[in-house]
C-alpha positions as CSV (number, residue, x, y, z in Angstrom):
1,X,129.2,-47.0,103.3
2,X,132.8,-48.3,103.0
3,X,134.8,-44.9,103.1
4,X,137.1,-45.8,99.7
5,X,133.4,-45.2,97.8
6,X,133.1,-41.7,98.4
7,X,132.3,-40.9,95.4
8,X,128.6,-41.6,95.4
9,X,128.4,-40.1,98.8
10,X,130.1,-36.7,97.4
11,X,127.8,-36.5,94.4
12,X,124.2,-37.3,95.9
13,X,125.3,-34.5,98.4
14,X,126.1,-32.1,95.8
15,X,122.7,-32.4,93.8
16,X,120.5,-32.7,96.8
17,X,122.3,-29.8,99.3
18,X,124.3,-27.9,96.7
19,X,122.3,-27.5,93.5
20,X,118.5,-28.2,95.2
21,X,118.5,-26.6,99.0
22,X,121.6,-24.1,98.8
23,X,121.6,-22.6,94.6
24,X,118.2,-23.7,94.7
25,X,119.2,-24.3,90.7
26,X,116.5,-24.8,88.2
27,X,115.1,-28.1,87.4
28,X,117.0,-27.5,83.6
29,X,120.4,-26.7,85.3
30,X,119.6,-30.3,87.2
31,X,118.8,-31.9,84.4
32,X,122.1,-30.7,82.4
33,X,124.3,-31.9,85.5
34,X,122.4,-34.9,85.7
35,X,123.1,-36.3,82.0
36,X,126.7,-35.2,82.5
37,X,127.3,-37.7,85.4
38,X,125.3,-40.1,84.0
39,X,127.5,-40.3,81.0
40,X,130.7,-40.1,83.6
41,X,129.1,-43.2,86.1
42,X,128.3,-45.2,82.8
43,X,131.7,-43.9,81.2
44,X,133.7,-45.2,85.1
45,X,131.6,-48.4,84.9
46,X,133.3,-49.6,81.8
47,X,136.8,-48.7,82.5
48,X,137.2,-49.8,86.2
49,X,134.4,-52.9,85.9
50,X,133.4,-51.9,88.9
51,X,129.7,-50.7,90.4
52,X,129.2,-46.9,90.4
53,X,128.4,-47.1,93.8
54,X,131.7,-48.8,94.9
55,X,133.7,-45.8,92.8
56,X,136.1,-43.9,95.0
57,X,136.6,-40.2,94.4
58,X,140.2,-40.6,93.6
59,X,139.7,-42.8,90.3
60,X,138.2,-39.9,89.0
61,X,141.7,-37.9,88.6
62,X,142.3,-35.5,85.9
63,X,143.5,-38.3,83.5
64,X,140.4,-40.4,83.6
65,X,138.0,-37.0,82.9
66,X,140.3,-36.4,80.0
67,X,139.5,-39.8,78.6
68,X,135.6,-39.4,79.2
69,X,135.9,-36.0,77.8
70,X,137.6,-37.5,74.7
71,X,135.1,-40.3,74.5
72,X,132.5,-37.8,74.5
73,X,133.7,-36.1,71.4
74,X,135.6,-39.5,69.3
75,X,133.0,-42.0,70.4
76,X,129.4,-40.1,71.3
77,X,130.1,-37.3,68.4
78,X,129.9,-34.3,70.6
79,X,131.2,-31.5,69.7
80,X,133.3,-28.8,71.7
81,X,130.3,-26.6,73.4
82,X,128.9,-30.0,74.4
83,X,132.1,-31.5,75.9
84,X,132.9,-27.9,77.5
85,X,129.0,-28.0,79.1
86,X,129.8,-31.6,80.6
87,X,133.2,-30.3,82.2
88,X,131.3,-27.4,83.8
89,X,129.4,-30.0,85.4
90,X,132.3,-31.7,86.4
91,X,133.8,-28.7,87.8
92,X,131.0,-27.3,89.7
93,X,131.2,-31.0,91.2
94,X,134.6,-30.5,92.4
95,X,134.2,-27.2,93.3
96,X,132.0,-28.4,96.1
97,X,134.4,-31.4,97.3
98,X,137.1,-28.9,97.4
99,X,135.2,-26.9,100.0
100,X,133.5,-29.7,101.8
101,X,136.3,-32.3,101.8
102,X,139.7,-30.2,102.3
103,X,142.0,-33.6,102.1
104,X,140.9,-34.2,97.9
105,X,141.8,-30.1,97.7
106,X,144.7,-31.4,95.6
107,X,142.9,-33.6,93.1
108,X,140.4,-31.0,93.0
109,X,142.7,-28.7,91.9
110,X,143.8,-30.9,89.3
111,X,140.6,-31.8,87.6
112,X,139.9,-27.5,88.2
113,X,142.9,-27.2,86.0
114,X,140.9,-28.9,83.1
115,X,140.8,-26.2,80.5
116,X,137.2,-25.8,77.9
117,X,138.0,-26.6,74.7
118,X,137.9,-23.7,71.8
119,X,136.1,-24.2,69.0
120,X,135.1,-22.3,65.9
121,X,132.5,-19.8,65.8
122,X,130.3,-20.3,63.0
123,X,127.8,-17.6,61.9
124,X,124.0,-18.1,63.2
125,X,121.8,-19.6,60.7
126,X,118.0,-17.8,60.8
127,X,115.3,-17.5,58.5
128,X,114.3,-14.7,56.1
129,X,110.8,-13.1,56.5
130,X,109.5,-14.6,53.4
131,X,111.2,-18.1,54.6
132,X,109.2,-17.6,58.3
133,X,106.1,-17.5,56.5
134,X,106.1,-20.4,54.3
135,X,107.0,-22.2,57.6
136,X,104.2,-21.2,59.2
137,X,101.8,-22.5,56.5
138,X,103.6,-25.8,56.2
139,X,100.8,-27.2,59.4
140,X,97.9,-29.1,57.9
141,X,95.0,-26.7,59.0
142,X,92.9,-29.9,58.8
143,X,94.2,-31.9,61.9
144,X,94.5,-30.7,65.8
145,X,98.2,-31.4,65.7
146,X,98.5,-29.0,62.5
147,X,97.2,-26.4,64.5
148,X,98.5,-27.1,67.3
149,X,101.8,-26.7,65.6
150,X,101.1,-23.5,63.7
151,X,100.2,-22.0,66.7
152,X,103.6,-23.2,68.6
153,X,105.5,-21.8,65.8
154,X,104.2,-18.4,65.5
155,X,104.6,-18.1,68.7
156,X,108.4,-19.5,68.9
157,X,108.8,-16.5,65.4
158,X,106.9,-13.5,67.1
159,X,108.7,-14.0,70.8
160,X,112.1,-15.7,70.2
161,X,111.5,-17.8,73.5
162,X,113.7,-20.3,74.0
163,X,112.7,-24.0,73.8
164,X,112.4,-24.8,77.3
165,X,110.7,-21.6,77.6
166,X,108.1,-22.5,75.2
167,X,107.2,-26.3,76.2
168,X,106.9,-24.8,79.7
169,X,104.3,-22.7,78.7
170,X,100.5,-23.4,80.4
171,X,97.5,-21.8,79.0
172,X,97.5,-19.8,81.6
173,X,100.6,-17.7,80.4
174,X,98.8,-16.4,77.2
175,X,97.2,-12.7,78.4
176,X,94.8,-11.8,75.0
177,X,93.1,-8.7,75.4
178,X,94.5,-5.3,75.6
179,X,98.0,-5.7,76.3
180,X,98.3,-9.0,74.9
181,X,101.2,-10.6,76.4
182,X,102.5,-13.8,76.8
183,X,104.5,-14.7,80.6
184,X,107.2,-17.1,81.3
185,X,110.3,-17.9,83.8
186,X,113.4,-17.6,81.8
187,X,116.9,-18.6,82.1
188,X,118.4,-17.4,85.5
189,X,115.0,-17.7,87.0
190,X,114.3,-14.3,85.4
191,X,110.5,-13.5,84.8
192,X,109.3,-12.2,81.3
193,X,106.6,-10.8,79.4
194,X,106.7,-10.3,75.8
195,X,104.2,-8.7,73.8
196,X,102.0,-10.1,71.3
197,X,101.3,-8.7,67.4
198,X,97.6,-9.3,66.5
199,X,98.6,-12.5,64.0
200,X,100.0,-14.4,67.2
201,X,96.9,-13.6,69.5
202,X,94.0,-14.9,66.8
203,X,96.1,-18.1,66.5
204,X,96.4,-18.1,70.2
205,X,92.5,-17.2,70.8
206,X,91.6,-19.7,68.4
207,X,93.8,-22.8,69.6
208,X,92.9,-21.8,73.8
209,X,89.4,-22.9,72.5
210,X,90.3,-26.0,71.8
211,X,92.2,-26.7,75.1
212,X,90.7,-27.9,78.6
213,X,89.2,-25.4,81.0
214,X,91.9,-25.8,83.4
215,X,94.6,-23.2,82.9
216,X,97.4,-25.5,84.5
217,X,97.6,-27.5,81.9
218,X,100.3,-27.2,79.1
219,X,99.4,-24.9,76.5
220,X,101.2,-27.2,73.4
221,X,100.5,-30.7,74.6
222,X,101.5,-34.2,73.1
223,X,99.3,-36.9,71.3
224,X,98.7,-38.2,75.3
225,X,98.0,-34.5,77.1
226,X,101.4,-34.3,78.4
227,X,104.1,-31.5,77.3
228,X,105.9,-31.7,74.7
229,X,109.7,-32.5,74.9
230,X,112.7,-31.2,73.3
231,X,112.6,-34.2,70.9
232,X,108.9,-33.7,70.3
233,X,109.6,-30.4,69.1
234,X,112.2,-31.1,67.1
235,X,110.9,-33.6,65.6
236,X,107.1,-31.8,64.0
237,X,109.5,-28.7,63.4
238,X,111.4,-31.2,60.7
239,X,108.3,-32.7,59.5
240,X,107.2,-29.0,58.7
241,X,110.4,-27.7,57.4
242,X,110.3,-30.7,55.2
243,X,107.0,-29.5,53.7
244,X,108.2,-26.2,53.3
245,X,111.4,-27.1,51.6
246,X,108.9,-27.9,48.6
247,X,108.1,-24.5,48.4
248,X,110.6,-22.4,49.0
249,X,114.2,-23.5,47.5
250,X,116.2,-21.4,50.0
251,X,115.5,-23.4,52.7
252,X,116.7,-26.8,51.6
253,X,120.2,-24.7,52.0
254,X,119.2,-24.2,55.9
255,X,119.4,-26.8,58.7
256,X,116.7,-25.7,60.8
257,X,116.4,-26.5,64.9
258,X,114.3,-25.1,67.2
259,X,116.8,-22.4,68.2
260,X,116.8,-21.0,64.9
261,X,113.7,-19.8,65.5
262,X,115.0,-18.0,68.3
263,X,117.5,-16.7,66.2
264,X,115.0,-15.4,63.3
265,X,113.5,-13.6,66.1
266,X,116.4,-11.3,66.8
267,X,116.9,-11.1,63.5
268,X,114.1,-9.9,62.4
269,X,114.0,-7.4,65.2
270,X,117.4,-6.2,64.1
271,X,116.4,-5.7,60.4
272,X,113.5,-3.6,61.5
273,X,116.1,-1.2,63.3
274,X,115.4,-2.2,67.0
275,X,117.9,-1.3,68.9
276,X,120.0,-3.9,71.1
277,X,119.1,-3.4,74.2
278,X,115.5,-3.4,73.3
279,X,116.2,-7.0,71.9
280,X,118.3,-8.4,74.9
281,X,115.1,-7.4,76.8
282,X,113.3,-9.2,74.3
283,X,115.1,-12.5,74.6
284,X,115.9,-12.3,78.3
285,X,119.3,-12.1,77.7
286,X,121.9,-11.0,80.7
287,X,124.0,-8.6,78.6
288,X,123.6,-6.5,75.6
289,X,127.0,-7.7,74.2
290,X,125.2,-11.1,73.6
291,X,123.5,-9.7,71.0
292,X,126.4,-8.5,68.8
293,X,126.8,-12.4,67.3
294,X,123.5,-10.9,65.0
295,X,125.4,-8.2,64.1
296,X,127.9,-10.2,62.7
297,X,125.4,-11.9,61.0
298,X,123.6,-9.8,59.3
299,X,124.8,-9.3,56.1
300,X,122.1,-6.3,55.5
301,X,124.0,-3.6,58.2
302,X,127.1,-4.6,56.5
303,X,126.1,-3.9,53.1
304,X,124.8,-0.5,54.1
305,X,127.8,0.2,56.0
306,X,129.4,-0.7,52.9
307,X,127.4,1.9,50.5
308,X,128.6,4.6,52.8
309,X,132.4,3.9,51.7
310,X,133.5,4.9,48.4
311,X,135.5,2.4,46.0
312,X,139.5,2.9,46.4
313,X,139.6,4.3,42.5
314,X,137.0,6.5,42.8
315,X,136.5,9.7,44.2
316,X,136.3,10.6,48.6
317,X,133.1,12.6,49.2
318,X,131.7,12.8,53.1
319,X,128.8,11.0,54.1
320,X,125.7,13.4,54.4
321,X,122.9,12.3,56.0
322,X,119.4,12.2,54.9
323,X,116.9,15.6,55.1
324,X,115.3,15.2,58.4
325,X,112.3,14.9,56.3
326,X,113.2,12.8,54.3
327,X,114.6,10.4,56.5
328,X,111.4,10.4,58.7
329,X,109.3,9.8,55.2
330,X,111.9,6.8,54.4
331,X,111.3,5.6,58.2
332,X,107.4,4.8,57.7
């Protein structure tokens, strides 16, 4: 390979040494690095009207990733978090030439220098209890994808597993029994087990009877027996919301993804007084302090935060807490 192209060199080394043999990254951290460069090939195609293989490393200098990074956002309609996930791409990319090619350590350095954009942080949107329900019954009992679908989203309520999570799952990750628990690898390669209420294990026990024998296979399949993707999910979760919509007026207020049922999760967890840590556990995240954006959401906590203030005209008194009885009667 002509040594001005070593770009493509640089980058088939960094997925197949870096990410696969030495982070041994997960095939969803692949993936994500994957659509970045192919966006920045297709994006270097265009401008230089050249092959990707005949790019050279040094076309891709901080002024050209600014250019793809503002064609991302003016052009493709990304937004910030999106544009910042490419550039981490980009700089784990350059990370590694930097180490593995000292004589680019300047242009490395350079594109390194790139700074994430900041964005606004908008509240989480998550569904009420009486919203999660009519959701649930929005599935035509009738038809194996409506149960298949009811299934997958009492599931996605009760557990608050993330989307890859979920479309991961096989059959045999569903424990029903005692202990009824469902497994999974989450994020960071981190294994989980979540518990199960007795509404998500009859669904569960009824749709494993209409699935194969073999416990490999996926346990929320598409029309052809594959797994369902991303869009596949997103998609029948529409169609359903859609339905729902008809019945319950609150919702046509709500734009509803998949990771809003993630977010109803913690939610409804919070309402019900768990405490934070118990819910990080619960969602596999890596820090308690990820769980304060519910906080912040929940307008409930607030408003009992604010009946223990008195108004500015009006009279101090101290807060006294409940009767030890009586708070354990209010508890039940």
């Amino acid at each position: 390979m002509n040594s001005k192209a070593d770009f493509p060199r640089l980058l088939q080394a960094f997925f197949t040494e870096r990410l696969m043999r030495q982070r041994q990254a997960s095939p969803h951290t692949i993936a994500s690095y994957r659509n970045a460069f192919r966006l920045l090939v297709q994006f270097a195609q265009q401008r230089f009207n050249q092959a990707p293989s005949t790019l050279a490393l040094a076309q891709l200098d901080p002024a050209f990733i600014s250019s793809f990074l503002d064609h991302l956002e003016q052009e493709r309609g990304n937004q910030a978090r999106t544009r910042n996930a490419r550039l981490a791409a980009i700089h784990a990319f350059f990370h590694y030439v930097a180490l593995h090619e000292p004589h680019h350590s300047a242009l490395c350095q350079q594109v390194l220098a790139i700074p994430s954009k900041r964005y606004d942080r908008r509240s989480i949107a998550f569904l009420t209890r009486p919203e999660m329900e009519v959701l649930v019954a929005a599935p035509d009992q009738a038809t194996w994808s409506g149960r298949r679908d009811r299934t997958l989203l009492v599931l996605a309520l009760q557990t608050g597993l993330r989307l890859s999570e979920l479309i991961g799952l096989q059959c045999q990750d569903i424990v029903l029994g005692q202990g009824a628990h469902v497994h999974c690898w989450g994020k960071g390669r981190k294994e989980r087990c979540t518990p199960l209420r007795q509404d998500a294990v009859r669904a569960l026990r009824a749709w494993l009877r209409e699935r194969p024998a073999d416990p490999t296979t996926s346990l929320f399949p598409n029309a052809r027996g594959g797994s369902l993707s991303r869009d596949g999910v997103a998609y029948l979760l529409a169609k359903h919301v859609r339905t729902a919509q008809k019945q319950c007026v609150s919702l046509q207020q709500k734009h509803i993804t998949p990771h809003v049922l993630r977010h109803s999760t913690a939610m409804d967890l919070l309402q019900h007084g768990v405490d934070r840590s118990v819910i990080a556990l619960w969602l596999g995240h890596e820090s308690v302090e990820t769980v304060s954006i519910y906080l912040h959401a929940n307008l409930e906590l607030k408003q009992q935060a604010l009946d223990k203030t008195s108004p500015l005209n009006g009279s101090t008194a101290r807060y006294r807490p409940d009767d030890e009885l009586l708070a354990f009667l209010n508890s039940l």
